[in-house]
N, C-alpha and C positions, 0 to 999 in steps of 0.2 A: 504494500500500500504506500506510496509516494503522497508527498508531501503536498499543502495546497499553495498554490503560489499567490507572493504577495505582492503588493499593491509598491513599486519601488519608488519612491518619495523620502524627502529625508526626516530624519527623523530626530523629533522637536527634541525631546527628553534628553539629556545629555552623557549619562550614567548608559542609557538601553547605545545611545549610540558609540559610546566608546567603546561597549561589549561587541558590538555587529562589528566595529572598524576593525577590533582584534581580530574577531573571527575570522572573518573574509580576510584579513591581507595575509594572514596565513596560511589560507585556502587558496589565494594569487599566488603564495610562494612556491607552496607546494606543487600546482598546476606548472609552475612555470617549472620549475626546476622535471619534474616527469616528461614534460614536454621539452628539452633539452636531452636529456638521457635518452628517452624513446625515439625520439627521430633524429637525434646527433644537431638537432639547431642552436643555432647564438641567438641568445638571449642575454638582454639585460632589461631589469624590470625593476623604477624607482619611485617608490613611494613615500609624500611627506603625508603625515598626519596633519590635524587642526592646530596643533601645535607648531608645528613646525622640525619636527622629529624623521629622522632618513631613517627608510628601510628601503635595502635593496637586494636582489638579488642577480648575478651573472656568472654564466660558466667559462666566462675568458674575462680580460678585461673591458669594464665599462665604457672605459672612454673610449679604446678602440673601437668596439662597438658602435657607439655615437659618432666617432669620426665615419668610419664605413658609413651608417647610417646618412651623415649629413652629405657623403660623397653621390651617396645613389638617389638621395631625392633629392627631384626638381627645382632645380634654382636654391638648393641648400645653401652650395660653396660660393652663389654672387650674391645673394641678397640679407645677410647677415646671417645672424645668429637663429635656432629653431626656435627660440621662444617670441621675439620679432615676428617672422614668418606666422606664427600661430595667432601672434595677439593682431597682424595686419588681416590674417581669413577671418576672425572675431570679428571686430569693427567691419569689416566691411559685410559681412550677415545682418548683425545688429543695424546696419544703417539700410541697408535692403529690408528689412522689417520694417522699420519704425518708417521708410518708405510708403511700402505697401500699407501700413495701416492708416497712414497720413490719408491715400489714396481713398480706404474706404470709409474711413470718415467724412472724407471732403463730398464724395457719394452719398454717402447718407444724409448731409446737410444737405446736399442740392435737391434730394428724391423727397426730405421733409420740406423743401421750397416749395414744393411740386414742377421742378426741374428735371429732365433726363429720365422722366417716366418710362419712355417708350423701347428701353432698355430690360426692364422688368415683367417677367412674367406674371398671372392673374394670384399666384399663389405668392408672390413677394408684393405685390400691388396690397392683396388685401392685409398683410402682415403691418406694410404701411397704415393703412387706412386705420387698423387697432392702436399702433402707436400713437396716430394722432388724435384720436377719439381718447385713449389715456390721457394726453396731453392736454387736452381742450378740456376733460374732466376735473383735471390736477389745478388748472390756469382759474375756472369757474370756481371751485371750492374756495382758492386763494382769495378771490376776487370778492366771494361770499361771507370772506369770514372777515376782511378790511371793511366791507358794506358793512355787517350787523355792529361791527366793533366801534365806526364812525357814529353809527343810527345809537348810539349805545351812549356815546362820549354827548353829542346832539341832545337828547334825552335829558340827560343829566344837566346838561347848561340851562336846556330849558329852565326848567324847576330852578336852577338859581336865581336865574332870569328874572323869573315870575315872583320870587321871593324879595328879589331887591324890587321890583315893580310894586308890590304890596307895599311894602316897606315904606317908601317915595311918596305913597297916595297918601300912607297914613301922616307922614310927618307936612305933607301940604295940606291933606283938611285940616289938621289937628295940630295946630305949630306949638300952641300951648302941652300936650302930652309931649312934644317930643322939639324937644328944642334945638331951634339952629346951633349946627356946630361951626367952629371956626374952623375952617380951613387954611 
């Protein structure tokens, strides 16, 4: 009976994950090192921890290794160093993402214009039309709740209003109850 497999995401807890990072680079070592023996391959295999801690393992030496390595991939030996080379295919994905997502935002503003419709099939059409029907419902309630809160504030002056207007009548019929003040 084999194992269920798990959902690979990291993992929050820091204690469950220092136990997994053991596990496994152990289980990388061990892999690696069988897989040298067994088919006679060079290998080198370097892992840092969260920390910052080297584990590595190689059946010749490392840096030979790395140099071979740097000599036989593309554009190794002209364009600097493999960590360079990795972090420029990085950045330049991430800028291709954040691209494309520009792309379909900037879509989605225009199709909420009612722009570039005709792009859209009936089943993205009416996804629209729910969005903006949410929308128009969210904008209404807002609109509903500033109306009753003004109608609210209004109310309330009134009856002040009314109070200093009482007030004013009595001290003009009535000068004697209520005597001029100086101002």
């Amino acid at each position: 009976m084999g194992r269920g497999k798990i959902e690979i995401k990291r993992i929050e807890n820091t204690t469950n994950r220092q136990v997994t990072f053991c596990k496994r680079r152990n289980g990388l070592l061990k892999k690696a090192y069988e897989l040298s023996v067994l088919c006679d391959a060079e290998i080198a295999l370097i892992v840092f921890s969260t920390r910052g801690r080297l584990y590595e393992y190689s059946n010749s030496s490392i840096k030979a290794t790395i140099e071979k390595y740097k000599k036989t991939s593309a554009g190794g030996s002209n364009s600097g160093s493999l960590v360079e080379v990795n972090s420029q295919q990085y950045y330049q994905q991430e800028s291709a993402k954040m691209s494309h997502q520009i792309q379909i935002l900037q879509n989605s503003s225009r199709h909420l214009m009612g722009e570039g419709l005709s792009s859209l099939n009936l089943k993205e059409l009416k996804q629209l039309e729910n969005r903006l029907e949410r929308g128009i419902t969210r904008v209404r309630s807002k609109k509903h709740e500033l109306l009753f809160a003004e109608i609210e504030y209004m109310q309330k002056r009134e009856v002040e209003l009314q109070n200093d207007n009482m007030y004013l009548r009595a001290k003009v019929s009535d000068p004697i109850r209520c005597p001029v003040e100086d101002v």
